[in-house]
N, C-alpha and C positions, 0 to 999 in steps of 0.2 A: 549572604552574598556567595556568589560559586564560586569555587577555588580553579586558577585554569592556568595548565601548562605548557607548554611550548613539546612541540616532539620534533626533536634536532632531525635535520636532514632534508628542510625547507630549502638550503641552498642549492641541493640539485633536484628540486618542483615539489610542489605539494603531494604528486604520487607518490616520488621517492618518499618523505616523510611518512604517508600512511601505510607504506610498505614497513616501514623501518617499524610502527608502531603494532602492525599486526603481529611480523616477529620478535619483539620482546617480548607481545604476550605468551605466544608457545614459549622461548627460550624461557622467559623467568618462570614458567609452571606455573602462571594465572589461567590460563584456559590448556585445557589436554588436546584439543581438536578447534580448530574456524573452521564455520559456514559462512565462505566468501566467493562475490563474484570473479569470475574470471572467463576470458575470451573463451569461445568456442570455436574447434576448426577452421580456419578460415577468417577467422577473426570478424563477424559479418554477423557475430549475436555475442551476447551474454549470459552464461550458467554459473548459478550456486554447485561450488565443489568444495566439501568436505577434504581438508587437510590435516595432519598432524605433523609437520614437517615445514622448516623456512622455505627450503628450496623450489616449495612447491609458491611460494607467495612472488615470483620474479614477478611474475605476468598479472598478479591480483589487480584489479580493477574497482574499489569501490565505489567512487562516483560516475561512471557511465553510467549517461543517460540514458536507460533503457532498463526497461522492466517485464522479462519475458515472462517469468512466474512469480505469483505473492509466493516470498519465502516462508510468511506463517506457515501456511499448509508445508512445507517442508521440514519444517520444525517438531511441527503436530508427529511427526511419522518418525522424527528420531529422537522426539522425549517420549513418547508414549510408554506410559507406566514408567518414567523415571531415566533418565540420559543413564548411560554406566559410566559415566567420565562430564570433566567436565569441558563445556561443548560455550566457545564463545558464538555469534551470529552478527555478519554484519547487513545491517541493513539499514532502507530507506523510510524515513517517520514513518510514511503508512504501514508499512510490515510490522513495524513496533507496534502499532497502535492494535494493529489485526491478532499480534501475538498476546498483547493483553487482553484485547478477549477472548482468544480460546484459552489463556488459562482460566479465566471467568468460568471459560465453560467446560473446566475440565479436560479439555484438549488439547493444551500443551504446559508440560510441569516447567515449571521457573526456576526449582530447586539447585539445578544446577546447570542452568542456562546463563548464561553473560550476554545480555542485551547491549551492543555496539551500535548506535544509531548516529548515521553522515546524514548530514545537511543535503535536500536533496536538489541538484541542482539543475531540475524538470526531465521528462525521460520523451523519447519519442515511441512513437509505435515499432516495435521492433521490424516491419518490412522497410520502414524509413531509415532508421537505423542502418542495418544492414546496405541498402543504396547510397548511407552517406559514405560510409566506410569503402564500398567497392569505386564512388569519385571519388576516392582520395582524400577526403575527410579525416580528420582526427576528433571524435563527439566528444572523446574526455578532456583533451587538450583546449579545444573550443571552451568548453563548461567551467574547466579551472581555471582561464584569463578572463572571462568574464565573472568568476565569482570573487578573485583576487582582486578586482577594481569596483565590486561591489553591486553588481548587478545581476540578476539570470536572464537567458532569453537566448533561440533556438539561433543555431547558423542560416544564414539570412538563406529564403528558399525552402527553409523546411519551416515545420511548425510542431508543437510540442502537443502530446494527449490533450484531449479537453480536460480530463480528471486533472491531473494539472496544474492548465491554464486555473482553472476554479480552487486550486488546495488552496487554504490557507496557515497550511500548519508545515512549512517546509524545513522546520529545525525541529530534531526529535525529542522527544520529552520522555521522562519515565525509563531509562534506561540506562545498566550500570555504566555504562562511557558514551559520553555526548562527544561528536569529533565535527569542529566546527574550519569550514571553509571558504563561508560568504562573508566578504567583508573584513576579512582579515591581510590583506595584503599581500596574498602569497604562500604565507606560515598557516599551520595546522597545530588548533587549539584543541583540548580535552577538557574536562571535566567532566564530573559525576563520582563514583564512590571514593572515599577515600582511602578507603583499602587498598584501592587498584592504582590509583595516583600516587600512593606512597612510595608500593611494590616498584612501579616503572621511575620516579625519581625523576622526572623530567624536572627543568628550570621553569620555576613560575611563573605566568605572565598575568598580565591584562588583558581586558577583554576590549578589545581598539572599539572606540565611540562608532566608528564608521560602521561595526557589522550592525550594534543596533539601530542607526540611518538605515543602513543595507534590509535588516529584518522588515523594519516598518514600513516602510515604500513597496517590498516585495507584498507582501501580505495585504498594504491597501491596495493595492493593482492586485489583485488575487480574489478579493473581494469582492471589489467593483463588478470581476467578471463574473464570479459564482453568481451574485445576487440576480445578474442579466439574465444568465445562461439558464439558472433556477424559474427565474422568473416567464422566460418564453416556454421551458416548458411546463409549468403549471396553466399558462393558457389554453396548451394545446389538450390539456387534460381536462378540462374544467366540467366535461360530461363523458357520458357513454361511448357516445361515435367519437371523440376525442379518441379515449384511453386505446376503442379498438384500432384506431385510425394510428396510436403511434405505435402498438404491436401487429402492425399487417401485416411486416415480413419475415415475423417468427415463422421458423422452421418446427421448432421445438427438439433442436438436439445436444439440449441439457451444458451445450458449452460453456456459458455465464454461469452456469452450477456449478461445473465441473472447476472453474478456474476461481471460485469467490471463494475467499478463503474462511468466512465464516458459517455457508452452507457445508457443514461439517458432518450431517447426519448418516452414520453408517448404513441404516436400511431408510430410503426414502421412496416414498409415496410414487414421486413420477419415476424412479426404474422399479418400479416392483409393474403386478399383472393387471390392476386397479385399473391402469389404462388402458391394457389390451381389450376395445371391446370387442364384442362377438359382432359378427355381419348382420344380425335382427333390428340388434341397438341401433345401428347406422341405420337402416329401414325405417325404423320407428318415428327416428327424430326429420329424416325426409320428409317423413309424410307428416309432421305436426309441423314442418317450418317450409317446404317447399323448395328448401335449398340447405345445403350444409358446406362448412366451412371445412376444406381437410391440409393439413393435419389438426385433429381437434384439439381442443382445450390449453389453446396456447396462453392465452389470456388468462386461462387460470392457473396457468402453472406461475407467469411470474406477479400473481397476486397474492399466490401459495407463498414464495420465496417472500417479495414484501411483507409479510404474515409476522413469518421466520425471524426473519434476521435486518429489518430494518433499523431497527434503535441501536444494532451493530454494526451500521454499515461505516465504513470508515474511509468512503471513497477514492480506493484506488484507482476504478476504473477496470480493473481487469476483465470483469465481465463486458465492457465496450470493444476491449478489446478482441478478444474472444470470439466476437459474436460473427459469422459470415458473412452476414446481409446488414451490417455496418448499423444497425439498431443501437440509439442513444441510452441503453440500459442502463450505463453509469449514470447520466443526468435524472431519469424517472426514479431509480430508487436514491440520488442524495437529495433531491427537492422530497421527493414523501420521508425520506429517513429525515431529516432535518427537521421536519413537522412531529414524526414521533418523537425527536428527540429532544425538541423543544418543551412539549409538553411533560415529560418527564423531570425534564432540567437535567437533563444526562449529557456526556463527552464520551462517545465509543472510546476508549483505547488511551483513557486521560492516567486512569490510575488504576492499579489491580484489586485496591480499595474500594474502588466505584461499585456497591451494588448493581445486577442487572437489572431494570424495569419490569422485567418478563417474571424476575423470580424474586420480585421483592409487589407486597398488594399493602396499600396504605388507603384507610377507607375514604378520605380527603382526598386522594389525587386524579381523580378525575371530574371533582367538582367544579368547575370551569368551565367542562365540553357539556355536562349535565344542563346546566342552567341556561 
């Protein structure tokens, strides 16, 4: 059973407490540096900023619901080849789940990373976000009274990512400090290593009966929706003019690449010249089809990506977000990653222990699709 403690300072709100816990970790020399959110100018977004210092923590933000970048990818770029220091990360389960796989894949060292994973307590689009904040809104205050009475769900009038509405995995798992705030009435619980729970020496607690109500009721309602939302789009997919019918308003300008945190490939395919065809090739295929599609080969760029990295896809959404022309990209690769990953019996992001599918060959495991 987990060990789970109390971090004082609950009586002036759940921030103040996660405040107070990110700086014991600098002050006692458990982490050298946090990668923690905090307000942007204006206060009207959210960024990861690198600190070594309390007094940078006044303004930290962990549970704002908002998620302008998967922190993985920011992670990948300050362990690469190994942290100099050691570097805690706070983040929301999907970023955990995305950092386990690139260290799978070699892309981000754990050696001396501190995995900090909050409960997430749903994020909106950050252009929504920002409009809640400029009416006078408070998103994190909203989020921490309805996660202290055991519930999530957006300020009435807005509405939360579909990635999401569909998680079902909104408490983090795999990570040296679990920091739990749903369902707990207020107070901010810990657990996870022991090491680190020693060092900070908080008072022990229970784990109140209501977060697990709270867990299970979120995640059946989380469910419920993924399976619908999965489900309508596997209709729309179920042929040809389907797939191309729900990529018609690719652009193709690599956005959803650029923002998935596990399209990680340093030299790829669509920015190299592979694309750039000569003016002949566009001739050629006029005159063998009568008509041509421009810009070309969008459809196959995000079949390229489904290829890649679907058995890792860990459904943030970010690439939905990303996208210009408001394309369902989160929903088309978690209905086909779910299929790959079913058949595997794989969990992206469960454990650093999880072999990959892609780099693991068992001559049984595709005897099921065979037959």
């Amino acid at each position: 059973m987990s060990t789970w403690m109390r971090v004082p300072g609950s009586e002036e709100g759940a921030l103040a407490a996660l405040r107070r816990l990110l700086g014991d970790l600098l002050e006692k020399g458990l982490v050298d540096a946090l990668l923690v959110p905090r307000p942007a100018p204006g206060g009207g977004n959210l960024v990861q900023v690198l600190v070594n210092n309390t007094d940078a923590l006044a303004d930290a933000d962990p549970v704002a619901p908002v998620m302008p970048v998967q922190s993985a990818r920011i992670l990948s770029a300050l362990t690469a080849g190994g942290a100099p220091y050691r570097l805690g990360a706070v983040l929301k389960p999907c970023e955990v789940r995305a950092t386990v796989e690139l260290a799978k894949l070699k892309q981000v060292d754990l050696e001396r990373l501190v995995l900090i994973g909050v409960d997430c307590l749903g994020t909106y689009e950050p252009r929504e976000y920002s409009a809640l904040v400029a009416g006078g809104h408070d998103p994190t205050a909203h989020a921490l009274a309805t996660a202290a009475a055991g519930t999530v769900g957006p300020i009435a009038g807005a509405a939360f990512r579909d990635a999401c509405r569909m998680c079902e995995q909104p408490s983090p798992q795999g990570c040296a400090l679990r920091v739990a705030v749903l369902g707990t009435g207020g107070v901010v619980l810990i657990s996870g290593s022991q090491d680190l729970l020693d060092a900070l020496g908080y008072p022990q607690a229970e784990e109140p009966a209501a977060r697990g109500a709270a867990l299970a009721a979120l995640v059946a309602e989380r469910t419920a929706t993924r399976d619908r939302m999965l489900g309508e789009v596997r209709e729309r997919l179920h042929d040809t003019a389907g797939l191309l019918a729900e990529f018609g308003r690719c652009i193709r300008c690599l956005n959803c690449m650029t923002a998935c945190p596990i399209c990680y490939c340093k030299e790829c395919i669509f920015r190299s010249a592979t694309f750039d065809h000569p003016p002949a090739a566009y001739q050629g295929w006029l005159q063998r089809h009568g008509a041509l599609r421009l810009p070309a080969d969008t459809v196959l760029f995000h079949l390229t990506r489904l290829n890649h990295m679907s058995a890792s896809c860990v459904g943030c959404g970010v690439c939905s977000s990303a996208c210009p022309n408001g394309l369902p990209v989160a929903q088309v690769f978690r209905a086909v990653g779910r299929e790959v990953q079913a058949l595997f019996d794989y969990v992206p992001g469960r454990s650093v222990d999880d072999e990959l599918p892609l780099a693991v060959f068992r001559e049984d495991e595709l005897g099921d699709v065979a037959k």
